[in-house]
Phi, psi and omega in degrees: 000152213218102143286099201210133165307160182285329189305295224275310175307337186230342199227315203048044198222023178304320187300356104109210178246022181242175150343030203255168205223125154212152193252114190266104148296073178315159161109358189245106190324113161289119187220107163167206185244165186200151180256163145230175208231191189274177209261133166339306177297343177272297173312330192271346208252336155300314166327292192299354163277349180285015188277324199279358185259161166271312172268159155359158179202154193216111173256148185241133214035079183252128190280160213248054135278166194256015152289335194243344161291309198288321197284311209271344165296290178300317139356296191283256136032293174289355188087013158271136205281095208254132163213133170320145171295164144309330212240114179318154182060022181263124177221169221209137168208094200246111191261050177296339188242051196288146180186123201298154161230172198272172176319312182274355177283276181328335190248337173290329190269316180300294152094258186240012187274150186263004167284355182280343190287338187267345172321310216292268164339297170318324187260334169295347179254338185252347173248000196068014192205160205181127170231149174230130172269198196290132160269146145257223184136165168334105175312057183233059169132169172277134168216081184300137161271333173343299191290320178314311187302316193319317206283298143018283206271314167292359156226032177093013176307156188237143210224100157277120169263145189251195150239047181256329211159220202226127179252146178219161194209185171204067144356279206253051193065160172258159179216131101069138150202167158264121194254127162226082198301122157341295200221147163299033191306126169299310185267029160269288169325308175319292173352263242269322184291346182269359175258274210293024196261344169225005157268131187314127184097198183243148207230133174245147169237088184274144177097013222288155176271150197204027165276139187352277162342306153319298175286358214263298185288359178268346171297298173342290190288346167286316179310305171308333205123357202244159206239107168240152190226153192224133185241168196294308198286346162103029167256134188239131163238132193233120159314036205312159174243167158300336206187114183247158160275175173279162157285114183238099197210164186250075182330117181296175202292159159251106159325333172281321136291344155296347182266326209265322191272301170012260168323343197250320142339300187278323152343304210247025202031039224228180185219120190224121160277137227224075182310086201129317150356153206175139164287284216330298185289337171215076161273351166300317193265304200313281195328323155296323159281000173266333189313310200273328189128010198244156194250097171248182187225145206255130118294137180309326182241020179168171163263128164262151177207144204194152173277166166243025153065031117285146173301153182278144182250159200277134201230135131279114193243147145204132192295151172207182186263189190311132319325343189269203170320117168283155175266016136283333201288303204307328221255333171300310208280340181297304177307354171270291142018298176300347181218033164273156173247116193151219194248102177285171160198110207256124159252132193259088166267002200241298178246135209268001165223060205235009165264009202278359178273338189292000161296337174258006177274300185323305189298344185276341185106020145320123177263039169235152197250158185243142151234179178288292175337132164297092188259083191194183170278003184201154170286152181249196196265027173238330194299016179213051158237183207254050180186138193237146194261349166258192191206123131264123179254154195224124172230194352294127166252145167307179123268128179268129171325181155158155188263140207224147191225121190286120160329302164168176205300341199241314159327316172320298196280004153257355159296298194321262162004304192266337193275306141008290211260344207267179182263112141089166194316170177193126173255150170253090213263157179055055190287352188280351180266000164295311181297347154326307194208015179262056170300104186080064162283317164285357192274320187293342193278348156301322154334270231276341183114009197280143171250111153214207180207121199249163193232139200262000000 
């Protein structure tokens, strides 16, 4: 039985961001099909490129989430004008009226999102000034602004810190500079590439981060005018121009969500085509799902990915940046995990606090323990901190009904998975933050055959 809001019923985003609940019957096979749109990482960081065109700019298949409400809200706010397209998921965006806002405008709309620090490079090139108030995010870890500011500053930002938050100004323009990352941080690269595209001279970037999502928005900025050359060695050189144009793109597919059904499939014994899906992007997780027992098939317009009703084998993983293992990929497949059989061991290189959901898979009847220790093959930048990063999971274990508080996004959408998967009801609380990067998750789990109820 399927309870759904009228909201939840056209959009799947009923679940808001607050306190909302849904109770899950578990023990029932997911089967059927689902689409996806573009991938959240890409799309909301594309938004923040249309600031940087003189014209219009026109993006495609942008999933109907509140990362992408929050982004266009910050848009707005600044004087850009967003207006839906012809084509479902079409959105329009024209910063002909580009316009400084005030601190609490910006924080009202920004809320706990980390997307206002990339707002700062775009707007220092079209107003000379850039304001950010105190950022959050997702509890899975330290996600320091520093390096931003640092990079910032290196291409000539003048850095206030207030005590609402943050002012930045460019006197004398921004310029070309050499970046060399500690670690491949995705939103760091991002920085730079959305600063240096219209700062004077060439800007070099070393250690640069080269996930999909990355190159996806250096197509963007090409598309606009801007001249980057990307080398094998994780070095990016960027051209500034004087003028950049608007944009006309297809947002790539999101991967994160095609790994998240993935998982939830072989989890749920179940067979789901994963409509929009592409190999290319995620050859790292099939592989890993053939590893673990799960079966798929590569389609022109998507992935099937389905259990084949064997048993599961036991996987070593450890998260890396692009290429390797993602660290959104691991915490669905861990509940899929739970009912491999033998000994698993999942290692957390990217973010350093990404184990807290498995306390409620354990309360489900879970076998697994986190340690401090690097249990992997090579030591990360946590192995001699204070935290822990690693997983053994030891299965097949049941799973069990239980009431559950969701975390944060991808922990969430492995609770939803384990509730899914588990013997006799499981309510699942603060589910809005699933909606972050999940678009219309209740309507597909109405798809796939899921029994729930859902609570407002």
């Amino acid at each position: 039985m399927n309870t759904l809001g009228e909201d939840a019923r056209n959009h799947g985003t009923a679940v808001g961001l607050s306190v909302d609940r849904i109770t899950i019957n578990g023990g029932k096979p997911l089967l059927g099909r689902i689409e996806l749109k573009g991938a959240k990482n890409l799309v909301t960081k594309a938004m923040v490129a249309s600031v940087l065109g003189e014209t219009p700019s026109v993006l495609k298949d942008v999933p109907n989430i509140s990362d992408v409400r929050i982004v266009r809200g910050l848009l707005e706010v600044h004087g850009v004008r967003v207006v839906e397209g012809v084509e479902e998921g079409e959105l329009i965006f024209d910063p002909s009226n580009v316009e400084s806002a005030h601190f609490a405008d910006i924080d009202a709309h920004a809320g706990s999102s980390r997307i206002p620090i990339l707002f700062c490079g775009p707007l220092l090139h079209r107003l000379g000034e850039a304001f950010i108030p105190d950022l959050g995010g997702c509890r899975i870890g330290d996600r320091p602004i520093d390096f931003h500011l640092e990079v910032l500053r290196k291409f000539g930002a003048v850095v206030e810190k207030l005590p609402s938050g943050i002012r930045m100004s460019a006197p004398n323009g921004l310029r070309g500079a050499k970046v060399e990352l500690p670690y491949p941080s995705v939103g760091a690269t991002e920085q730079v590439l959305l600063t240096a595209v219209r700062a004077e001279g060439i800007t070099e970037l070393k250690g640069a981060a080269i996930e999909p999502e990355i190159m996806d928005l250096i197509n963007i900025l090409q598309k606009m005018g801007a001249i980057i050359t990307v080398d094998t060695d994780r070095v990016i050189r960027i051209e500034g121009v004087e003028r950049l144009e608007g944009y006309t793109h297809r947002a790539l597919f999101d991967r994160n969500e095609a790994a998240s059904w993935a998982s939830a499939a072989l989890a749920t014994d179940g067979d789901i085509f994963v409509g929009g899906a592409r190999q290319s992007e995620m050859l790292t997780f099939l592989n890993v799902f053939r590893k673990v027992g799960g079966q798929f098939e590569i389609h022109d317009d998507g992935i099937r990915f389905w259990h084949p009703g064997t048993p599961l084998n036991p996987v070593f993983i450890e998260t890396d940046v692009h290429p390797g293992f993602m660290t959104d990929w691991q915490q669905p497949l861990v509940v899929a995990l739970t009912q491999a059989q033998g000994v698993s061991i999942v290692h957390e290189t990217v973010y350093e606090q990404r184990f807290g959901f498995v306390d409620a898979l354990i309360d489900m009847g879970a076998e697994i323990q986190v340690h401090k220790d690097c249990l992997g093959g090579q030591a990360c930048r946590f192995g001699q901190r204070n935290f822990n990063h690693s997983a053994v999971i030891v299965g097949p274990r049941k799973l069990h009904g239980a009431d559950i508080e969701v975390p944060d996004l991808r922990g969430g959408f492995s609770h939803l998975i384990a509730a899914l998967s588990a013997e006799g009801p499981s309510t699942v609380s603060n589910v809005g933050i699933i909606a972050r990067g999940y678009e219309n998750f209740i309507g597909k789990l109405q798809q796939l055959g899921a029994d729930f109820v859902l609570e407002g």
